[in-house]
Steps between C-alpha positions, in 0.01 A plus 500: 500500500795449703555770816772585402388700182228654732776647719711611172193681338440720870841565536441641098181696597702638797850537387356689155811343350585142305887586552467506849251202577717282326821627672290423860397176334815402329414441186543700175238745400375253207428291756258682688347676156451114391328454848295765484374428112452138577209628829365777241455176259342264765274815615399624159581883587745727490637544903746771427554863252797439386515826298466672847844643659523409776290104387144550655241273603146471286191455616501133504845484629426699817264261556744202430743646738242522797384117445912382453566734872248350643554142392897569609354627854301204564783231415713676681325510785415107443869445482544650866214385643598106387867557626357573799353186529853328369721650722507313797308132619396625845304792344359801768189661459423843577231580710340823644203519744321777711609478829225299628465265244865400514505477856175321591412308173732442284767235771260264437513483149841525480553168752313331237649622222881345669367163569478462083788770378743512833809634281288793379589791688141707544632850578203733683483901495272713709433814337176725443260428243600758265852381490409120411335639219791703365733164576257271322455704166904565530527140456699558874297267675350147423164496655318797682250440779278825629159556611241623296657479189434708191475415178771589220490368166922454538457253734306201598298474817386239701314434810634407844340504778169678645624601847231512752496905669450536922450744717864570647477662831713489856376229765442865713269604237134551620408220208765298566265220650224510160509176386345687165450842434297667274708757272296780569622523830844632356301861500756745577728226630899576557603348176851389419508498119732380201662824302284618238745349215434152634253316280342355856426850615307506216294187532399531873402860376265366289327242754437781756367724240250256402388471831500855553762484793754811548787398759729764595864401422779642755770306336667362112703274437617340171577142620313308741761387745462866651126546461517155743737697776270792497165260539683281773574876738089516416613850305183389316329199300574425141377273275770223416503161306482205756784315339724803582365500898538130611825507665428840670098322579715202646688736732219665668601820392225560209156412490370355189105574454268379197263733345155383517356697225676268266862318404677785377829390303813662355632377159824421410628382171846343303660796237742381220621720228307336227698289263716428783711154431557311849701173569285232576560551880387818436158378323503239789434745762255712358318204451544458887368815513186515285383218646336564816310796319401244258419266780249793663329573209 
């Protein structure tokens, strides 16, 4: 059945009227009565009352009309999607990252990525977790990276990296010389902490539960660049992923220290709206990607 009956028989079950869904589709009113006799025929049911005024759909038909919309949505959305990809050689690909991901991971994956695609422009956003969602599922953005990623059945998921977690704390801080530290001497530590709508907030939330540990946070902050300035004035200690510390470890102005209870890790994870279509540079570099998780498990 050719799409463009589909889109003659919804403009029928919307416009209530042969007269005018043949004047929109420029043809005569036999035309589209012949259309619509010749899908009743191939279906074996009757799709519209006719004896209704205004026409009205039957039971079958409504159902007919919801399959042809969404059959019309879908292509149409294929047709975009693959211009897209047609529009240009030296194709760009969206990306979005959490702060600390895009900062401290994701360079080096994006070096390697040039040395095999170097006229691909890979363009980088830093925004909150809750807004690469919304970008991702708006079909906005290419490829999402957060931490701790949740599970949606729009889109598809994939891991990243396990980022190993430290003790943050000042070089004046009492523990600043522990080469390891055992997490239950956070008791009723100063704690600099993520804002509550950050999904690391609540992962480290969950570690100290299970240990039982209540820290006292003086300070929230929803990205970690800040939770860093307010660790390095020792306003408190803070748990922080070491990836997102080495520069800052490098300079002498935080102390990274292990936990010895055991290897406490954040995950982080690839987002795509599912059914997504990406150029092949695209599918190249989530291959980049997935492949050091792949390479850890």
């Amino acid at each position: 059945m050719h799409l463009e009956m589909l889109k003659i028989f919804c403009d029928l079950a919307e416009l209530k009227s042969f007269s005018r869904t043949a004047e929109k589709h420029l043809v005569s009113q036999s035309a589209v009565s012949q259309q619509l006799a010749q899908m009743e025929l191939q279906n074996k049911c009757q799709l519209i009352n006719r004896k209704k005024r205004p026409i009205e759909l039957t039971r079958a038909g409504r159902m007919f009309y919801q399959a042809a919309k969404d059959i019309l949505e879908r292509y149409e959305q294929f047709g975009s999607e693959l211009n897209a990809l047609k529009r240009s050689s030296t194709s760009r690909i969206n990306v979005a990252a959490i702060f600390s991901i895009g900062m401290h991971t994701l360079p080096d994956y994006v070096k390697k990525f040039m040395v095999s695609y170097p006229d691909v422009n890979v363009h980088i956003e830093y925004l909150s977790a809750a807004r690469i969602y919304e970008l991702v599922l708006a079909g906005d953005v290419d490829i999402g990276l957060v931490a701790v990623p949740k599970r949606d059945k729009r889109l598809d998921v994939y891991d990243f990296q396990d980022e190993p977690l430290v003790l943050a704390c000042s070089p004046k801080h009492p523990v600043a010389y522990e080469t390891s530290i055992d997490i239950h001497r956070l008791q009723f530590e100063r704690y600099i902490a993520f804002d509550k709508s950050v999904p690391t907030r609540t992962w480290t939330d969950s570690i100290l539960d299970r240990y039982n540990v209540s820290v006292r946070p003086v300070m929230e902050f929803d990205n970690i660049e800040t939770v860093k300035r307010a660790v390095e004035i020792n306003s408190g200690i803070s748990i922080l992923p070491k990836t997102a510390i080495l520069q800052e470890v490098g300079d002498g102005t935080i102390k990274a220290i292990r936990f010895s209870n055991e290897t406490f890790v954040r995950p982080t994870g690839i987002i795509l709206r599912k059914g997504k279509i990406l150029s092949q540079a695209g599918r190249y570099f989530i291959e980049l990607l997935r492949k050091k998780s792949q390479q850890d498990d």
